[in-house]
Every structure is written in C-alpha cells, then in structure tokens.
Legacy VTK file of the C-alpha trace (Angstrom):
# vtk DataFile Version 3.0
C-alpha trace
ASCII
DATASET POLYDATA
POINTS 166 float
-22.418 -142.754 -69.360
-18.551 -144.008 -69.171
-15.297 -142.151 -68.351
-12.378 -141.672 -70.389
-11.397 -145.168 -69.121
-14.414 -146.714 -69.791
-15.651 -147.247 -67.252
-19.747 -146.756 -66.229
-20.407 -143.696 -64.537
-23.680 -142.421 -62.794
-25.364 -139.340 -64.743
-24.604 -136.085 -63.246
-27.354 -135.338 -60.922
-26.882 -132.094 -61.026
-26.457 -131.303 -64.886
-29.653 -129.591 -65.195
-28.916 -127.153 -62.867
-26.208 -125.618 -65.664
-27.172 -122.883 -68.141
-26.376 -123.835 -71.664
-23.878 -121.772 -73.191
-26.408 -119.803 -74.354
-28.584 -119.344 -71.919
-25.620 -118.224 -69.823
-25.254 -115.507 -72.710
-28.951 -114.334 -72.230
-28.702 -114.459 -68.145
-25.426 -112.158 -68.223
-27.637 -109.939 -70.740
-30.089 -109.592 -68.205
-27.248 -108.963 -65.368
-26.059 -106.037 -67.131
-29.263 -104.748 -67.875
-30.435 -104.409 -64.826
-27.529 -103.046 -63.102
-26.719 -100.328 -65.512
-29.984 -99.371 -66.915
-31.486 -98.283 -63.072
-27.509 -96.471 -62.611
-27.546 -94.776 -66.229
-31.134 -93.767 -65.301
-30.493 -92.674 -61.913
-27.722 -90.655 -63.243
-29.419 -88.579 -65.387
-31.967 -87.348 -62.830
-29.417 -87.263 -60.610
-27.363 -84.627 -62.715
-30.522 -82.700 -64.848
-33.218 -82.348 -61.920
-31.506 -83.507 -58.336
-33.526 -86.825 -57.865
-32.559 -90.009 -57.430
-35.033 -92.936 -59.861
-36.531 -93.771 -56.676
-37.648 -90.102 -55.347
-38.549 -89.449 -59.365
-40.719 -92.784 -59.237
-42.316 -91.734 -56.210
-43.465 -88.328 -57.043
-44.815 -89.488 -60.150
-46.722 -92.312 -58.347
-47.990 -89.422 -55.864
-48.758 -87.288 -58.879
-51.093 -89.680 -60.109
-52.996 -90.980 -57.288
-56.422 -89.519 -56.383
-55.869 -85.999 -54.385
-52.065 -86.822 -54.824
-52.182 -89.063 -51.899
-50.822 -92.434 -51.217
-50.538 -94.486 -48.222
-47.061 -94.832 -47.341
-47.169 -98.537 -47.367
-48.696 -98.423 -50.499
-45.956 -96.724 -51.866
-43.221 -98.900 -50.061
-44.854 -101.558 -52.141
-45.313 -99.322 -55.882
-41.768 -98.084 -55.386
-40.140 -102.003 -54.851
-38.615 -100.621 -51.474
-38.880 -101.197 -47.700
-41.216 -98.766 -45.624
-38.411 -97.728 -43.793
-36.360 -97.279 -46.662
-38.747 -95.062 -48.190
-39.214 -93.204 -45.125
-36.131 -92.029 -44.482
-36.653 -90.921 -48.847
-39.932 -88.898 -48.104
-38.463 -87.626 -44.791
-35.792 -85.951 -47.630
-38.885 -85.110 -50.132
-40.495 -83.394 -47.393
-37.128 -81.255 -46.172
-36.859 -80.018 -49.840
-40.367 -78.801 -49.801
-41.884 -81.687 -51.765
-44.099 -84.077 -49.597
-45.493 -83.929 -46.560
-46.988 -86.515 -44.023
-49.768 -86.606 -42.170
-51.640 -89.750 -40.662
-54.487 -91.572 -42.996
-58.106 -89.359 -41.104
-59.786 -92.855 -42.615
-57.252 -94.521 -40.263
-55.155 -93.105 -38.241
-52.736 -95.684 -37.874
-51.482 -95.311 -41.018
-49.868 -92.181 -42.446
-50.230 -90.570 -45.955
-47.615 -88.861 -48.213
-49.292 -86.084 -49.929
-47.494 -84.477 -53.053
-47.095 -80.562 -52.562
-47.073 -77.996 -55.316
-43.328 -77.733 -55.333
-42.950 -81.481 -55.596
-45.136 -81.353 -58.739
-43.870 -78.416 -60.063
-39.904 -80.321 -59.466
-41.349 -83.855 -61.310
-42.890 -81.327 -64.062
-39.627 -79.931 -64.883
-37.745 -83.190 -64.549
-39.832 -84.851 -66.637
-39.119 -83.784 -70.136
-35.399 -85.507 -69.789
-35.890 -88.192 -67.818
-38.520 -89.390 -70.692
-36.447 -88.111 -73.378
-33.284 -90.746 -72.019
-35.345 -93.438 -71.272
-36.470 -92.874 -75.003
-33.023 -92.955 -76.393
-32.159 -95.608 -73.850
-34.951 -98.274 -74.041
-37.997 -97.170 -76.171
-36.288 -96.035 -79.402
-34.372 -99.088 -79.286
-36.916 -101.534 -80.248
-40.169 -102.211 -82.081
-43.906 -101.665 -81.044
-43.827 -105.419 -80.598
-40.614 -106.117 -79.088
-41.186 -103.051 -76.299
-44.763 -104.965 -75.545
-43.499 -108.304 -75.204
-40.401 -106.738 -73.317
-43.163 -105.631 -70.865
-44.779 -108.917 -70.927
-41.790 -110.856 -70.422
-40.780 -108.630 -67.209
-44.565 -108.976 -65.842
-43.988 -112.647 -66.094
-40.406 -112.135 -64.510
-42.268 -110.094 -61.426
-45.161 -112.350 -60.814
-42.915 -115.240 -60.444
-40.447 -113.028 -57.991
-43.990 -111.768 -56.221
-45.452 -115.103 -55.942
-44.851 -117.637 -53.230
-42.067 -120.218 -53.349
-43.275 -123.758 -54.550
LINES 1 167
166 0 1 2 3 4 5 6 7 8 9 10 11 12 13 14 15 16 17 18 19 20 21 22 23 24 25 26 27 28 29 30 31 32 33 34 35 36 37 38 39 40 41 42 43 44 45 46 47 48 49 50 51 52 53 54 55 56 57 58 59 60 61 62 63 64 65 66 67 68 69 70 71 72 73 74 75 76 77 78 79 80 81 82 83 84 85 86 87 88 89 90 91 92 93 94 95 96 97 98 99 100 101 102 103 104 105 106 107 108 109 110 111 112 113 114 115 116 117 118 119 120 121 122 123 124 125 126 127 128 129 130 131 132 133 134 135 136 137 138 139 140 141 142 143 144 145 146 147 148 149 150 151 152 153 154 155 156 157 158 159 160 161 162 163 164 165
C-alpha cells in the first residue's frame, strides 16, 4: 500500500474493524429498530390499557406459567431486567391489585409472584390492542418466511449476547 506520494505504507491494522457502507446501512436499521419499536410499543399500552411493555410482558409470562406462578428471579431473567428492577415493577403490579408476593413454600428463600384475578382480567382486556399493533407494526409487515427467519436471526442475535465472551 503507498500514499499519495508514493511512498510504502503499512496496511491499516485496524481496517477491519470498519462497517462497509452497507453494513453501516443495515447496523443503523437495527439502531432504529430497536429503539422505536419497544417506545411505539410501550406507547400504546401505555395509552389503551395503563401498562408499560415490561409490566404487559410480565403478566403475560405470569399468565402462562403453571398456577400463574413464577419465581421472581425467573422472571428478572424472562423479562431481560434486573431483580431489583423488576421488583420495584411488581411492588407497582401488586399496589394496583395485580400480583402479589409471597416466599417460594418449596424454598423459602426465594419469593414467588403470583398473578391475581384482576391482573388477568387487566392483561385480558389489554390484549386485543396490544396484538392488534404489534400486527400492524411487525407481523403484517412481512412474509411467513421473513417473520420466521426474523425470529431466527434475533435467537442467533441473543445467544451470542447470552453467551460468554471469547
């Protein structure tokens, strides 16, 4: 490799840590996406049914466990959040009438969250539009195919995050 004046040059060491042009394009892609699709979502249960994504996701996750019980680490690790972030979440679930906590009676050193009637009766009625925007927002959007390998592609995306450094 040479200058403008001729002269030899060493390679750039640290070319290959550059996006291409277009992989730049697909990165900032990505950067939007995932700050405005968790904001436009949040903002729709914030405004139809009083939820933020986060309480949403974790009634539904309660809704579907077995006796509509989860562990609350458990949950700290379904919902992508801290325990102590999602604490101070349930401790507002559970002043609205939705959750309630009680320690694990396999183990008492941990402590449950238990979905209450209210709280299921609150994700039943939010439910219909928050599914009906994420439709128009992400599922409507694209193919079968391209929604499975969308999926995929994020799996592979979360694994890596998820798995140790190398």
């Amino acid at each position: 490799m040479t200058n403008q004046e001729g002269t030899p040059q060493a390679p750039d060491e640290h070319a290959d840590l550059w996006l291409t042009p277009a992989e730049l394009a697909s990165w900032m892609s990505v950067v939007r996406l995932i700050t405005r699709l968790p904001w436009a979502v949040d903002a729709q249960l914030q405004r139809d049914a009083e939820l933020s994504m986060v309480e949403y996701m974790t009634l539904a996750m309660l809704s579907e466990a077995p006796e509509r019980t989860l562990r609350m680490s458990v949950l700290a690790e379904h919902a992508s959040t801290s325990l102590s972030r999602l604490s101070h979440m349930v401790k507002r679930l559970e002043s609205r009438g939705y959750v309630r906590r009680e320690p694990d009676p396999t183990d008492g050193r941990f402590t449950n969250a238990i979905l209450l009637p209210a709280g299921m009766d609150k994700l039943e009625a939010a439910a219909p539009g928050h599914v009906a925007h994420v439709r128009r927002l992400v599922v409507d959007n694209l193919s079968g195919e391209r929604l499975r390998r969308l999926g995929q592609d994020a799996e592979r995306i979360l694994q890596r995050i998820d798995s140790p450094a190398r």
